[in-house]
C-alpha positions as CSV (number, residue, x, y, z in Angstrom):
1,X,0.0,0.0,0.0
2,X,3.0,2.4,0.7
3,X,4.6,1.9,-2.7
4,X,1.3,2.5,-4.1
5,X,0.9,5.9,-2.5
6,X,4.5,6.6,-2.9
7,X,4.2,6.2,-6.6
8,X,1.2,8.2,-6.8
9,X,3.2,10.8,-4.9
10,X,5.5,10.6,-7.3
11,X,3.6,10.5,-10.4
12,X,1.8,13.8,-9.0
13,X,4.9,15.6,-8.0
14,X,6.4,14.8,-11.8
15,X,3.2,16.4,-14.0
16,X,2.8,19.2,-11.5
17,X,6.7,20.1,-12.1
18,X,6.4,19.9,-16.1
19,X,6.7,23.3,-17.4
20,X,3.3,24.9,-18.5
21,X,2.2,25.3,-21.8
22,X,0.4,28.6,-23.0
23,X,-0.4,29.9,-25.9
24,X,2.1,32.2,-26.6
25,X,4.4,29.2,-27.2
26,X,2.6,28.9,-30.6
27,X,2.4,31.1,-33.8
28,X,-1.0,31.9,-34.8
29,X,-1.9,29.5,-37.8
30,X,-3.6,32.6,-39.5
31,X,-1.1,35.5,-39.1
32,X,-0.5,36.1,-42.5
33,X,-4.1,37.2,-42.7
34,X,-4.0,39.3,-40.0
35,X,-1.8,41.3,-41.3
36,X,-3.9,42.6,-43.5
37,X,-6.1,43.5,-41.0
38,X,-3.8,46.0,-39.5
39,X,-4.1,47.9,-42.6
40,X,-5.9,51.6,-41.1
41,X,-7.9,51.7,-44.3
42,X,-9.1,47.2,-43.6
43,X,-13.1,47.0,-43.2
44,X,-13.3,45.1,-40.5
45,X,-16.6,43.9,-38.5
46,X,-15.3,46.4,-35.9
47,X,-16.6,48.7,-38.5
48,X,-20.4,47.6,-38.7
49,X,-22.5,50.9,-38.3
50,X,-24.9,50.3,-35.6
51,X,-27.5,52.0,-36.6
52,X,-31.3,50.2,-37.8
53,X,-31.0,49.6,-41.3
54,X,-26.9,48.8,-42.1
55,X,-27.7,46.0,-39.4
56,X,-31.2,45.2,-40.7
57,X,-29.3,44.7,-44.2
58,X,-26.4,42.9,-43.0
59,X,-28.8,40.2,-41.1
60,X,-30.7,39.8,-44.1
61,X,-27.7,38.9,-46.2
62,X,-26.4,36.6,-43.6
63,X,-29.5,35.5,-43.9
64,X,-29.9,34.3,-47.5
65,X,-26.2,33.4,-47.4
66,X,-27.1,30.8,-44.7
67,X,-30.0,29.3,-46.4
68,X,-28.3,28.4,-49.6
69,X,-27.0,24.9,-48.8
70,X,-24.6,24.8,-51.8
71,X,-22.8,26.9,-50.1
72,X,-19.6,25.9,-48.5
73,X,-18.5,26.0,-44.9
74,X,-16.3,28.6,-45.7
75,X,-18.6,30.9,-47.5
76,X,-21.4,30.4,-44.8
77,X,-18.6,32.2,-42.5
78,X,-17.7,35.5,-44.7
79,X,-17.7,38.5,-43.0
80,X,-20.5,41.0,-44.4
81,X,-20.0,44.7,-42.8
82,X,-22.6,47.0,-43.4
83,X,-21.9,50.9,-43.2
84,X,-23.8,53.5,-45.0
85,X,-25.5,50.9,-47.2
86,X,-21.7,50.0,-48.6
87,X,-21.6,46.2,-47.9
88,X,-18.5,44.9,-47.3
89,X,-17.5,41.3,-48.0
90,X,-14.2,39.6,-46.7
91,X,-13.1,36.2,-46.0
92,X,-12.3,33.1,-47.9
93,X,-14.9,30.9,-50.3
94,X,-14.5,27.9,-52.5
95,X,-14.5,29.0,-55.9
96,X,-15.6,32.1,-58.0
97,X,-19.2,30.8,-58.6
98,X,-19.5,31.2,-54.5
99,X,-17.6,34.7,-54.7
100,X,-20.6,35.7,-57.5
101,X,-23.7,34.0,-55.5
102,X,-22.8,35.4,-52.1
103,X,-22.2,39.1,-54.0
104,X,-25.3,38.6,-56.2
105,X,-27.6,37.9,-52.5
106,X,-26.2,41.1,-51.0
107,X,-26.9,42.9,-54.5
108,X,-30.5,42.1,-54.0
109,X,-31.1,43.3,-50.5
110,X,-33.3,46.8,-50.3
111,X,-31.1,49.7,-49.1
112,X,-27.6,48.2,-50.3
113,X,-26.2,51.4,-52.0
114,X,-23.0,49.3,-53.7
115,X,-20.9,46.1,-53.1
116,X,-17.1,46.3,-52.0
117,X,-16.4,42.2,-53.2
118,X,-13.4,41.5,-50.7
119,X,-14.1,37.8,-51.0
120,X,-10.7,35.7,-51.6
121,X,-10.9,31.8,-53.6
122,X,-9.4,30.1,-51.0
123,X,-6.6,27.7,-52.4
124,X,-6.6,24.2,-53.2
């Protein structure tokens, strides 16, 4: 029974001593995209205008973007930043026939003024 609870004593003392693992010890797998962001002229969703109708028309987009199940993961999960009926569409899709749906649903949304297409075809 003692070389049971020594070991356990042991075993114990040897994980709690292992350094500790944050996660500043690993690079960010999408850096290179965030650089981008730091650009002061970006969109990003930090920049949807909070007032009734830019959020009105950005739900509705997000709306008919999520009810289109041809759509991939991917292009479910663009950003779309309203601001003064300028709609702003950034993040990654599948292919250009995504990059033209997703840009042709926000085209047909009442009070969208124009379309800034951000959208990138994500590589193979």
């Amino acid at each position: 029974m003692r070389k049971w609870f020594a070991l356990i004593v042991i075993v114990g003392a040897l994980v709690a001593w292992r350094a500790p693992v944050s996660a500043q010890d690993y690079a960010p797998d999408n850096s290179g995209k965030n650089v981008r962001d730091r650009d002061p002229d970006a969109v990003t969703a930090g920049d949807q205008a909070p007032n009734k109708s830019d959020v009105t028309i950005t739900q509705l987009i997000r709306k008919a973007v999520m009810a289109d199940d041809a759509l991939s993961t991917d292009a479910h999960n663009v950003k779309i930043i309203t601001t003064n009926g300028v709609v702003t569409l950034r993040g990654p899709v599948k292919n250009a026939e995504e990059k033209a749906t997703i840009a042709e649903k926000a085209q047909h949304v009442a009070g969208v003024t124009r379309i800034d297409n951000q959208l990138e075809i994500a590589s193979q």
